[in-house]
N, C-alpha and C positions, 0 to 999 in steps of 0.2 A: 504494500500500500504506500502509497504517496502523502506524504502531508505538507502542509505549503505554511508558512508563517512571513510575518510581516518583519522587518528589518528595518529599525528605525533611523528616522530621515540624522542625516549629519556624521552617519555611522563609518565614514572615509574621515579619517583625520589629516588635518592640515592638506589637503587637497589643494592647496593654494601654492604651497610651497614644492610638491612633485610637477606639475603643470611642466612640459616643456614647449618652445614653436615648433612647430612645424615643420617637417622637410620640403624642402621645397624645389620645383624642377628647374632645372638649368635655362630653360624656355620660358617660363616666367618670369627669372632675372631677364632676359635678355629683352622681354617685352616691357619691360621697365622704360617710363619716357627719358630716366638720364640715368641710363644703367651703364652707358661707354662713360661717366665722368665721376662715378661711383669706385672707391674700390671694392671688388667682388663680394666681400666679407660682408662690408656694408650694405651694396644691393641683396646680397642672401636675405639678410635679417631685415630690411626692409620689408621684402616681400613675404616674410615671414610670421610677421606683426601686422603686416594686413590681414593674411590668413586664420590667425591664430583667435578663437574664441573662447576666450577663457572665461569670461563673464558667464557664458550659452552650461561651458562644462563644467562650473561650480554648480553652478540650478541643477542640473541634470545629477552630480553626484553627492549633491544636498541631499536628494529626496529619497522617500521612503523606498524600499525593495521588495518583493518577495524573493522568498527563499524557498525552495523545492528537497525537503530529505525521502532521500526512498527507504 
């Protein structure tokens, strides 16, 4: 039998602090409008911090879960 429980919201600690950007594709830097006067590193993490929703993936691992034990 299955039994399912509720896993209370906030239950990831410091979730703020694991967070990393994004990888990001070589193609996207380069579609960057001043990515030739950028250095690389900097265009990476540019577009990387565009990308990246950290606000979206704290809500998301804020909340409540369930949990499935067989």
């Amino acid at each position: 039998m299955v039994s399912q429980r509720e896993v209370p919201a906030g239950h990831v600690q410091n979730v703020g602090e694991n967070l990393v950007l994004p990888d990001v594709d070589r193609r996207a830097v380069r579609g960057l409008k001043f990515s030739a006067a950028l250095p690389e590193r900097l265009a990476v993490a540019t577009v990387a911090a565009r990308l990246a929703d950290f606000e979206g993936a704290c809500s998301v691992l804020g909340e409540p879960t369930l949990q499935y034990d067989s």
